[in-house]
C-alpha positions, 0 to 999 in steps of 0.5 A: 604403864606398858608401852604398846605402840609405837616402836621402830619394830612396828614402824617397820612391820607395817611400812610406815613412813617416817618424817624428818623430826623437829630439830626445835623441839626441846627434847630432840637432842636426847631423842637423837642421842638415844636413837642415833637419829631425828625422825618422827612417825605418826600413831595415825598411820598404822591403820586403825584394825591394827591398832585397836588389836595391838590394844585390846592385845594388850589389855587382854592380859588385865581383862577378866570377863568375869570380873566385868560381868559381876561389876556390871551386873552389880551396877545395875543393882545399885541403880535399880536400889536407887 
């Protein structure tokens, strides 16, 4: 697993506005421990261009459009066989 976003480098770079964080929620006092404070940011606000490039980014590393070819390409053999 590889962790894209969202990291405080992020919620910094692009402005976005933290909230305060549910103090009720079972696992704030670790995540207040870990970072030193209680905030929550949503996902949603990072616009959607941003974030579908912070992924495809990502999955680059992984992506071999060669492989997805030939896989496509068998496929549709194996649909025309059947």
């Amino acid at each position: 697993m590889r962790h894209v976003a969202l990291d405080w480098s992020q919620v910094l770079a692009y402005n976005l506005p933290p909230q305060l964080g549910k103090a009720t929620d079972s696992r704030a006092a670790a995540f207040e421990a870990r970072h030193g404070r209680l905030v929550q940011v949503e996902l949603e606000a990072l616009p959607p261009d941003v974030l579908r490039e912070m992924y495809s980014d990502a999955l680059a590393d992984y992506w071999s459009e060669d492989v997805y070819r030939a896989v496509r390409d068998q496929e549709e053999q194996d649909r025309r066989a059947l």
